[in-house]
Biopython code that builds the backbone (N, CA, C, O; Angstrom):
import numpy as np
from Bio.PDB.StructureBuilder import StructureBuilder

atoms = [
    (1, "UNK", "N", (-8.362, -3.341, 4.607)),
    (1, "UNK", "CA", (-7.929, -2.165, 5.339)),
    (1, "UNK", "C", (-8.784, -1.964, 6.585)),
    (1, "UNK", "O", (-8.221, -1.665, 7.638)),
    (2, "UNK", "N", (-10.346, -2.134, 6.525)),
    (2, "UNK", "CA", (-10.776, -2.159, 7.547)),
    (2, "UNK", "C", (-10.566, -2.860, 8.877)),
    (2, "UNK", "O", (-10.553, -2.433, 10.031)),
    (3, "UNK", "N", (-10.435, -3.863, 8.443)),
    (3, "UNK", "CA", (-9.455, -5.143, 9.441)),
    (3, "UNK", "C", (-8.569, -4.244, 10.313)),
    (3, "UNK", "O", (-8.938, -3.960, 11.452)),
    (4, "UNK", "N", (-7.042, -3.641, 9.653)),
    (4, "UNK", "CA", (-6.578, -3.285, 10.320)),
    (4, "UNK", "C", (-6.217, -2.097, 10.869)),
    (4, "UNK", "O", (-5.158, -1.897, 11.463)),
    (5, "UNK", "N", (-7.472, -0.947, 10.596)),
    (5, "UNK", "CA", (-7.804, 0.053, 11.273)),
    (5, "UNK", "C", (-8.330, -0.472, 12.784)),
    (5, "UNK", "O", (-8.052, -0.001, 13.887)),
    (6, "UNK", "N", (-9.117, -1.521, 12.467)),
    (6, "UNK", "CA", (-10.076, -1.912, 13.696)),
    (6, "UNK", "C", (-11.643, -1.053, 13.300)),
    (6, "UNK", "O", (-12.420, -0.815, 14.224)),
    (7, "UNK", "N", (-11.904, -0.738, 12.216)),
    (7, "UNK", "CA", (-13.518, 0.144, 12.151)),
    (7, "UNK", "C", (-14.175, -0.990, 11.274)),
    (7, "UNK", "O", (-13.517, -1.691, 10.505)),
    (8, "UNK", "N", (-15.425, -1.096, 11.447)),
    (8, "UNK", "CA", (-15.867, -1.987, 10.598)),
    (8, "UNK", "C", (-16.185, -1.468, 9.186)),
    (8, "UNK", "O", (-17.325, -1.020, 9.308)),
    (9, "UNK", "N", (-15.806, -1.290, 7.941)),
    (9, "UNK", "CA", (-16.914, -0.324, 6.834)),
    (9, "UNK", "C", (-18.112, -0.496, 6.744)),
    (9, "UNK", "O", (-18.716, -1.552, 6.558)),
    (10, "UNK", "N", (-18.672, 0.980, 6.926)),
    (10, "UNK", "CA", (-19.461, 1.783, 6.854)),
    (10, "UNK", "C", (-19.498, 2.764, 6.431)),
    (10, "UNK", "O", (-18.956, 3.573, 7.184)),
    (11, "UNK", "N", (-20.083, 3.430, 5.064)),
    (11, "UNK", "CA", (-19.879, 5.042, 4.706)),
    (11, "UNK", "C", (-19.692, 5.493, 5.778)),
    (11, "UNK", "O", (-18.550, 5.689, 6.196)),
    (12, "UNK", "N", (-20.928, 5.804, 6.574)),
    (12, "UNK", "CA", (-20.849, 6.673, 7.400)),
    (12, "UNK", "C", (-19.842, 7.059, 8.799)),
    (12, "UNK", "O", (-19.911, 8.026, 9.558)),
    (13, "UNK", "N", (-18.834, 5.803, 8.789)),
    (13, "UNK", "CA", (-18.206, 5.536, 10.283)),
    (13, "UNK", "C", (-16.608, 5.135, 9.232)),
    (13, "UNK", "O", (-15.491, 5.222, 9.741)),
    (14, "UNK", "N", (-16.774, 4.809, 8.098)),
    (14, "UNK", "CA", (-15.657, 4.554, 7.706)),
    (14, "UNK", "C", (-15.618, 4.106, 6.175)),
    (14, "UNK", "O", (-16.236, 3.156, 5.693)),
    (15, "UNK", "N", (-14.948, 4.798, 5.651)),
    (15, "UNK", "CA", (-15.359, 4.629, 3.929)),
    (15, "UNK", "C", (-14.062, 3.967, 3.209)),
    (15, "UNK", "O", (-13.849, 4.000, 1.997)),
    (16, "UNK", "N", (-13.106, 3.259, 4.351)),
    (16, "UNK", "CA", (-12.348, 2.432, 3.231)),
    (16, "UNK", "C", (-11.365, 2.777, 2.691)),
    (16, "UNK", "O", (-10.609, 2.107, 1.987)),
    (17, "UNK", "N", (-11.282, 4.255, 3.093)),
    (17, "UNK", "CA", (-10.031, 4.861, 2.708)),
    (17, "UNK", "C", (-9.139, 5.720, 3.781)),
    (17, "UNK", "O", (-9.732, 6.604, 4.400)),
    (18, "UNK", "N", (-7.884, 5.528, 4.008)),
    (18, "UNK", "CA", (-7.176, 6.332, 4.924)),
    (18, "UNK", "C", (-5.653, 6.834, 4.188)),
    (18, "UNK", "O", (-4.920, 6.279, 3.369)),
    (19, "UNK", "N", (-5.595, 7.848, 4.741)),
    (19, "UNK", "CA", (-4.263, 8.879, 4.195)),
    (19, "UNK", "C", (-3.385, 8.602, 5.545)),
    (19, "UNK", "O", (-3.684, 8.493, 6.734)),
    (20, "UNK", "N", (-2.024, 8.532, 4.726)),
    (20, "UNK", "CA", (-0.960, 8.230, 5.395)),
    (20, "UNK", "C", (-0.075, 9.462, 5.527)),
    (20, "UNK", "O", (0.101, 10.155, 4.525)),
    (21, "UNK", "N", (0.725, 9.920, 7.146)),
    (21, "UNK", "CA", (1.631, 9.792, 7.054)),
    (21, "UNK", "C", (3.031, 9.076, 7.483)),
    (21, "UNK", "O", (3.127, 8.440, 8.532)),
    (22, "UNK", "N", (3.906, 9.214, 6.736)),
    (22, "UNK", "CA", (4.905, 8.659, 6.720)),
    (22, "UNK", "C", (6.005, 8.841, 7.591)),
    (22, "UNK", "O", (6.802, 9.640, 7.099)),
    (23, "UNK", "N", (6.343, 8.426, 8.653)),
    (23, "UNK", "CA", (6.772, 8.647, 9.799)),
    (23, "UNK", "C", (8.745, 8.480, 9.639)),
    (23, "UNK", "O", (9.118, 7.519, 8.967)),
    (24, "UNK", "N", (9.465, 9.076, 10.035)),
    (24, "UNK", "CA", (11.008, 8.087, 9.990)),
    (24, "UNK", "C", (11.522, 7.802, 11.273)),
    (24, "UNK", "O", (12.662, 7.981, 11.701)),
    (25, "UNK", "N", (10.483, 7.315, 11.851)),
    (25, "UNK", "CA", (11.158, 6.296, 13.278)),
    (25, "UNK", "C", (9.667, 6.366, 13.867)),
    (25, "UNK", "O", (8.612, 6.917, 13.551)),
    (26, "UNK", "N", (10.165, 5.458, 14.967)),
    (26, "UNK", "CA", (8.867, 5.002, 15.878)),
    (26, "UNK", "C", (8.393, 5.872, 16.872)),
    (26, "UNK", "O", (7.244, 5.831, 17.310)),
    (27, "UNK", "N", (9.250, 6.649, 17.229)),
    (27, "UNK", "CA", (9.309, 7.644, 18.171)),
    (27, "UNK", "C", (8.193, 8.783, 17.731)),
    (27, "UNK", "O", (7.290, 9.314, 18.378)),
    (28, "UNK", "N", (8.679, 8.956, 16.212)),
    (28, "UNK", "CA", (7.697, 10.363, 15.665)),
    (28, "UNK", "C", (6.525, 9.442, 15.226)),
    (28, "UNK", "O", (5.567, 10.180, 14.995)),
    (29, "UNK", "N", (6.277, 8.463, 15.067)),
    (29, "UNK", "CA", (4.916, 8.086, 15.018)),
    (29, "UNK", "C", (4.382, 7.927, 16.174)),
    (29, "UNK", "O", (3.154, 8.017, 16.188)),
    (30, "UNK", "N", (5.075, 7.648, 17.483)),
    (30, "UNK", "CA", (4.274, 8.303, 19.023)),
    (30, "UNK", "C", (3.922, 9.897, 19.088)),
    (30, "UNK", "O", (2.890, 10.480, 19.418)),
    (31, "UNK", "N", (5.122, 10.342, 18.666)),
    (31, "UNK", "CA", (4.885, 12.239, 18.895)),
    (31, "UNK", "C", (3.796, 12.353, 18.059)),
    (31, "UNK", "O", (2.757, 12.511, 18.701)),
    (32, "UNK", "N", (3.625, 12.328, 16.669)),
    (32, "UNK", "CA", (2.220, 12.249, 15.775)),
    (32, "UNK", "C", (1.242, 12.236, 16.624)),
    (32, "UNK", "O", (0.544, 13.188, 16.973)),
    (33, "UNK", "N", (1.174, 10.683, 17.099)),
    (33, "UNK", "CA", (-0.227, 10.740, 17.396)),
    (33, "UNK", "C", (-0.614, 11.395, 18.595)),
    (33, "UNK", "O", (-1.816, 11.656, 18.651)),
    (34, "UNK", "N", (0.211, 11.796, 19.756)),
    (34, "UNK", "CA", (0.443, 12.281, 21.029)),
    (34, "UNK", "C", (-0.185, 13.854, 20.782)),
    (34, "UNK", "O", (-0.933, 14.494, 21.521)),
    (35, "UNK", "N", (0.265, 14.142, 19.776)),
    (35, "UNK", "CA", (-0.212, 15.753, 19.296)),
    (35, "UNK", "C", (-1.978, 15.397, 18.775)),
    (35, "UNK", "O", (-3.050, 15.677, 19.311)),
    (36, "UNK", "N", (-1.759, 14.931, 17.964)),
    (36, "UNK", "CA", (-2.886, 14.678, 17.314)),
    (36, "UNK", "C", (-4.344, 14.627, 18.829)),
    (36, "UNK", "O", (-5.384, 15.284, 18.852)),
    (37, "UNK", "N", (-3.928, 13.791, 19.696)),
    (37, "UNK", "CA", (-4.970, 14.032, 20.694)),
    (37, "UNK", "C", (-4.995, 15.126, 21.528)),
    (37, "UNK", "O", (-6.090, 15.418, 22.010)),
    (38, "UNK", "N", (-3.958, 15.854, 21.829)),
    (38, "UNK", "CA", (-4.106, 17.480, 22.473)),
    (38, "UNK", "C", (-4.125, 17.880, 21.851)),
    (38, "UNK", "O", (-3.554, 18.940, 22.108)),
    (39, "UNK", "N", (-4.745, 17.863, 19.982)),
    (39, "UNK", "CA", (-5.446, 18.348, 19.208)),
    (39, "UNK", "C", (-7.047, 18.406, 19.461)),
    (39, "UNK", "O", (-7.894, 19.292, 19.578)),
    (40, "UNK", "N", (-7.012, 17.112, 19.480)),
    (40, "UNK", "CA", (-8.836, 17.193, 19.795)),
    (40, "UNK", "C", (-9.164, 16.105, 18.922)),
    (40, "UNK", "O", (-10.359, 15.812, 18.873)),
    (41, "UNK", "N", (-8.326, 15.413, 18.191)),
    (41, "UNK", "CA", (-8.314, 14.255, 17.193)),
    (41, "UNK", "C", (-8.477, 12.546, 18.191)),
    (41, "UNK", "O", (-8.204, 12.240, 19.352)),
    (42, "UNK", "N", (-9.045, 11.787, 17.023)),
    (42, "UNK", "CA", (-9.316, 10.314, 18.344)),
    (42, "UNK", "C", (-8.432, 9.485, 17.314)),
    (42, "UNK", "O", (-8.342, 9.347, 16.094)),
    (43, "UNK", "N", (-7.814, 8.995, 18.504)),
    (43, "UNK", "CA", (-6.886, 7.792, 18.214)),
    (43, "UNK", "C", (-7.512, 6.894, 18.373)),
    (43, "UNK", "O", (-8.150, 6.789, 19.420)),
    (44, "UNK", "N", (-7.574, 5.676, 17.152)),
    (44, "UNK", "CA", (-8.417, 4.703, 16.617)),
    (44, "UNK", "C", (-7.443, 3.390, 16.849)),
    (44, "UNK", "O", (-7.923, 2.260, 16.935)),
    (45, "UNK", "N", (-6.334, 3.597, 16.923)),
    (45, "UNK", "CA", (-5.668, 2.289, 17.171)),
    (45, "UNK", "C", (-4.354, 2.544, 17.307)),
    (45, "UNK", "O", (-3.666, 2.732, 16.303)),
    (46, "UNK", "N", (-3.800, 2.589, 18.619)),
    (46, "UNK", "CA", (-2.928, 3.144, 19.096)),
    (46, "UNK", "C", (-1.340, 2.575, 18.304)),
    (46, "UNK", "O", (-1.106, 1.507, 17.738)),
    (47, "UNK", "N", (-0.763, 3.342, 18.461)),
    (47, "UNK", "CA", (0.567, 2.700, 17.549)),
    (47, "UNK", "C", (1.043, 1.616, 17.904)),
    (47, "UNK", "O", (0.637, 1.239, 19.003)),
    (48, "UNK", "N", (2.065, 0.677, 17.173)),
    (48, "UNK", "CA", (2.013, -0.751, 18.096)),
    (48, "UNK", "C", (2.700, -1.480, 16.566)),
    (48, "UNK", "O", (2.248, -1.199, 15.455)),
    (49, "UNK", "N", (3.770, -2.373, 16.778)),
    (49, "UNK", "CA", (3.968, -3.205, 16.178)),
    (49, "UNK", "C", (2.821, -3.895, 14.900)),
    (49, "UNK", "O", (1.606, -3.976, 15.084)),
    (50, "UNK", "N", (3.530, -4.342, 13.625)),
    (50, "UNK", "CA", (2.701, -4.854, 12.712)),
    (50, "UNK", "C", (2.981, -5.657, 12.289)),
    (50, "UNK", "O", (4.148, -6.012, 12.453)),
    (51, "UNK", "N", (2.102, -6.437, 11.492)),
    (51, "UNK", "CA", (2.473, -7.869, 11.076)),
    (51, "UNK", "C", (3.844, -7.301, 9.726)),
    (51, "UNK", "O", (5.006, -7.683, 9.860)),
    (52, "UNK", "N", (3.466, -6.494, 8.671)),
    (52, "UNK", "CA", (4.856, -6.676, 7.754)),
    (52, "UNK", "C", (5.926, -5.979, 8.446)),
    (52, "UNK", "O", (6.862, -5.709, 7.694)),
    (53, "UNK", "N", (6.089, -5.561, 9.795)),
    (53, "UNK", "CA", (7.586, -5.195, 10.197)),
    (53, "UNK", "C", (7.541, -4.032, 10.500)),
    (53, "UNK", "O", (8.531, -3.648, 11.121)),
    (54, "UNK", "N", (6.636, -3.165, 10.274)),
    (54, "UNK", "CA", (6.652, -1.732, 10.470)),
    (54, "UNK", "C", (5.759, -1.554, 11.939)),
    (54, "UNK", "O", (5.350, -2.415, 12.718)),
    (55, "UNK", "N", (5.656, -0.251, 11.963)),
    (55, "UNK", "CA", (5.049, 0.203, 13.319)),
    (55, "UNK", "C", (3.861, 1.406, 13.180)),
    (55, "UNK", "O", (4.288, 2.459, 12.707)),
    (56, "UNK", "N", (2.585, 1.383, 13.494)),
    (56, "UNK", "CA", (1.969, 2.189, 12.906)),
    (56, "UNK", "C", (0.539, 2.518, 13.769)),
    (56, "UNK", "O", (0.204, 1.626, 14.548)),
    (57, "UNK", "N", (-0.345, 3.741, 13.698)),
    (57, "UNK", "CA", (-1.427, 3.815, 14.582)),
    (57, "UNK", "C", (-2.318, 4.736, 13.996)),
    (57, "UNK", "O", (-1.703, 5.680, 13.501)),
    (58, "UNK", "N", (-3.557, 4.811, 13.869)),
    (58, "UNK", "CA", (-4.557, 5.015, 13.084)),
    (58, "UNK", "C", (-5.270, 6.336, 14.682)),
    (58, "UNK", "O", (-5.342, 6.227, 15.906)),
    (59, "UNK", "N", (-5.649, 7.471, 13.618)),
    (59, "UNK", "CA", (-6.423, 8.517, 14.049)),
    (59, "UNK", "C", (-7.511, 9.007, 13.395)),
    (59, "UNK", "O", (-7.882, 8.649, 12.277)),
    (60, "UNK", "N", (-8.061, 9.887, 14.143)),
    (60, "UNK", "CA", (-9.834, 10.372, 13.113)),
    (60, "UNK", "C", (-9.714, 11.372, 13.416)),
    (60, "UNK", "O", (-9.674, 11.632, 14.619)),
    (61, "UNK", "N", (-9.595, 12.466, 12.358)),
    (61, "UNK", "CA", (-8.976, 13.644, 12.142)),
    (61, "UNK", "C", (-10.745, 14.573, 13.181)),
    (61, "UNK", "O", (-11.554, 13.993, 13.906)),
    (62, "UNK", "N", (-10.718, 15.830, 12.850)),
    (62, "UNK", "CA", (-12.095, 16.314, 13.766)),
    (62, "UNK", "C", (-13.175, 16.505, 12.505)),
    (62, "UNK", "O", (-14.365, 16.741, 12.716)),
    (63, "UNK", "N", (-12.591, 16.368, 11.130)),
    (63, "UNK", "CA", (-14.153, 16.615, 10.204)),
    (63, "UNK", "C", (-14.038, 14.648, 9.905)),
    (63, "UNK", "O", (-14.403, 14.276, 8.790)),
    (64, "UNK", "N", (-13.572, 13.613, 10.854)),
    (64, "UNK", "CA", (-13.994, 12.285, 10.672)),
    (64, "UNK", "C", (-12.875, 11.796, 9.393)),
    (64, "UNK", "O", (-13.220, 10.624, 9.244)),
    (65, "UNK", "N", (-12.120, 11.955, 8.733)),
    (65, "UNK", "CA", (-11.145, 11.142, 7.956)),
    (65, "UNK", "C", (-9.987, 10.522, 8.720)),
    (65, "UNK", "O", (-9.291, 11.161, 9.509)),
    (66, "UNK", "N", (-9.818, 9.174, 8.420)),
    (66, "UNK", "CA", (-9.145, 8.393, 9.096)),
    (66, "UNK", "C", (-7.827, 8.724, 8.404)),
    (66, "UNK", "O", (-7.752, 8.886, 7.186)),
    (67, "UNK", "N", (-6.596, 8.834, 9.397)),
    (67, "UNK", "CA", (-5.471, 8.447, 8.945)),
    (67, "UNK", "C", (-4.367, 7.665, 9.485)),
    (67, "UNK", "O", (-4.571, 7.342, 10.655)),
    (68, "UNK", "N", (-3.103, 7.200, 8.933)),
    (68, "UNK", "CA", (-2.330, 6.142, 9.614)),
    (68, "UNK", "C", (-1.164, 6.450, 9.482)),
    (68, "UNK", "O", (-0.576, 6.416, 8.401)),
    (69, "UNK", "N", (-0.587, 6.846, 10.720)),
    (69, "UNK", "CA", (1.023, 7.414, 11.037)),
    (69, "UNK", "C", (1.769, 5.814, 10.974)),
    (69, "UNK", "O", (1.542, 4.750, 11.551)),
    (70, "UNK", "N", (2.452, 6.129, 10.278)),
    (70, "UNK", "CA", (3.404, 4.524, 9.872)),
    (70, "UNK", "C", (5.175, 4.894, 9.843)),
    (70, "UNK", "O", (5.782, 5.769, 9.225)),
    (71, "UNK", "N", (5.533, 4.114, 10.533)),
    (71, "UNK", "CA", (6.837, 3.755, 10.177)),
    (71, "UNK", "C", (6.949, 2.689, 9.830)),
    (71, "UNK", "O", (6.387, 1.734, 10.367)),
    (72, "UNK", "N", (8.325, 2.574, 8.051)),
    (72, "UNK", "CA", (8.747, 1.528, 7.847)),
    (72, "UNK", "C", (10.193, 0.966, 7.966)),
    (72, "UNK", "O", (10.732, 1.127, 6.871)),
    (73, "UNK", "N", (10.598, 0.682, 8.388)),
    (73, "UNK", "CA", (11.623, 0.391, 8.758)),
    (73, "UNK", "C", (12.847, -0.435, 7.607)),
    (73, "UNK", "O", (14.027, -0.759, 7.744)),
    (74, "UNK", "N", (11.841, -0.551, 6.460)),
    (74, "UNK", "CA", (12.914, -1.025, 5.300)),
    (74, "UNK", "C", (12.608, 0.659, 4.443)),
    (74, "UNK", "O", (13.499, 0.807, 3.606)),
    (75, "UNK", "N", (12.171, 1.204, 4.446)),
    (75, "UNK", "CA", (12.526, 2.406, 3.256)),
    (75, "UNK", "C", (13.598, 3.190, 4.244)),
    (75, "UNK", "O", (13.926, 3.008, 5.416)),
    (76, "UNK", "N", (14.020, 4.213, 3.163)),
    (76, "UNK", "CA", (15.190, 4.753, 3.608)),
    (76, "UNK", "C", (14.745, 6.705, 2.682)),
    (76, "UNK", "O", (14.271, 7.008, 1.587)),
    (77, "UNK", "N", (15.287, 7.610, 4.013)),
    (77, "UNK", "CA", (15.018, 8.764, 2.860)),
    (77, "UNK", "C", (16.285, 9.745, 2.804)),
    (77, "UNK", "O", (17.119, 9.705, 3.708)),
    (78, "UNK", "N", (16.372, 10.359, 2.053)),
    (78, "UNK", "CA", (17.403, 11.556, 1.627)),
    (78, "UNK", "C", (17.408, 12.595, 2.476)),
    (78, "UNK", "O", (16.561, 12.621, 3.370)),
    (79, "UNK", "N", (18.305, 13.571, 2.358)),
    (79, "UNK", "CA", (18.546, 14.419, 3.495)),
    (79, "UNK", "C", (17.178, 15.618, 3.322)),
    (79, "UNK", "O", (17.052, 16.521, 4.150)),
    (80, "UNK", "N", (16.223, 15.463, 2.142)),
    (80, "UNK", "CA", (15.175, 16.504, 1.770)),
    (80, "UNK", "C", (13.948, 15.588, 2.154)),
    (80, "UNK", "O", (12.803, 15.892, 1.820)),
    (81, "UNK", "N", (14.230, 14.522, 2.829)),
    (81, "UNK", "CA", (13.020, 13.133, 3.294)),
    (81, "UNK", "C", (12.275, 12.702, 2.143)),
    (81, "UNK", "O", (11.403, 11.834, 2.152)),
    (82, "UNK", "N", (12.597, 13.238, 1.337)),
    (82, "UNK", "CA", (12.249, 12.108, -0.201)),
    (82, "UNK", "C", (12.698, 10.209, -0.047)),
    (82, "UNK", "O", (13.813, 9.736, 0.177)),
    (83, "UNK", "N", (11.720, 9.659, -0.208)),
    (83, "UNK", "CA", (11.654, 8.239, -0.144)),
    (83, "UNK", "C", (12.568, 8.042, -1.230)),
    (83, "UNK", "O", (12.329, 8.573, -2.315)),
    (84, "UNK", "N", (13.950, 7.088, -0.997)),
    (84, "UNK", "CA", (14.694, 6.888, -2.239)),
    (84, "UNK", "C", (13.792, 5.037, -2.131)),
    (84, "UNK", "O", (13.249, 4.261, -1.344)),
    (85, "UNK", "N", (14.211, 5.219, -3.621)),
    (85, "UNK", "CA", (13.778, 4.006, -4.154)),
    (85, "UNK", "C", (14.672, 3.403, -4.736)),
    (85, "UNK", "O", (14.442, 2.313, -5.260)),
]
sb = StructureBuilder()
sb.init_structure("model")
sb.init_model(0)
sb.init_chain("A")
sb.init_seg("    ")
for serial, (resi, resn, name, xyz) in enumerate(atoms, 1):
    if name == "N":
        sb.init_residue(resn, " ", resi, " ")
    sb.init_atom(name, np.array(xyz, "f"), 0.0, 1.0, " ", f" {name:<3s}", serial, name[0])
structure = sb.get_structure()
């Protein structure tokens, strides 16, 4: 995971764990992160094409927890955005 945040692990700079959200198009994973910095939040790896097919970009919230706005482009959700499976 560190790999493809781009942070190296380190407790202190990066502990290995990141919370997702789950985006339904590519567009709202730009708006995500677009807010997220006229938040005051740092974008860690800007959104951008991925190796399994999806599209996705990593931020550092302001108390330092990393997270990763992702779109996948094979799930599909219901009209209440519940992930059908």
């Amino acid at each position: 995971l560190a790999e493809d945040v781009t942070i190296a692990y380190q407790p202190t700079a990066f502990s290995g764990l990141t919370l997702a959200y789950n985006a339904k198009s590519e567009a709202e994973v730009d708006d995500v992160l677009a807010h997220v910095a006229r938040l005051g939040g740092t974008i860690i790896k800007p959104a951008q094409k991925v190796y399994w097919g999806g599209y996705s970009g990593y931020f550092k919230d302001l108390d330092g927890h990393v997270f990763e706005v992702a779109y996948n482009p094979f799930w599909e959700f219901d009209a209440q955005d519940n992930l059908l499976v």
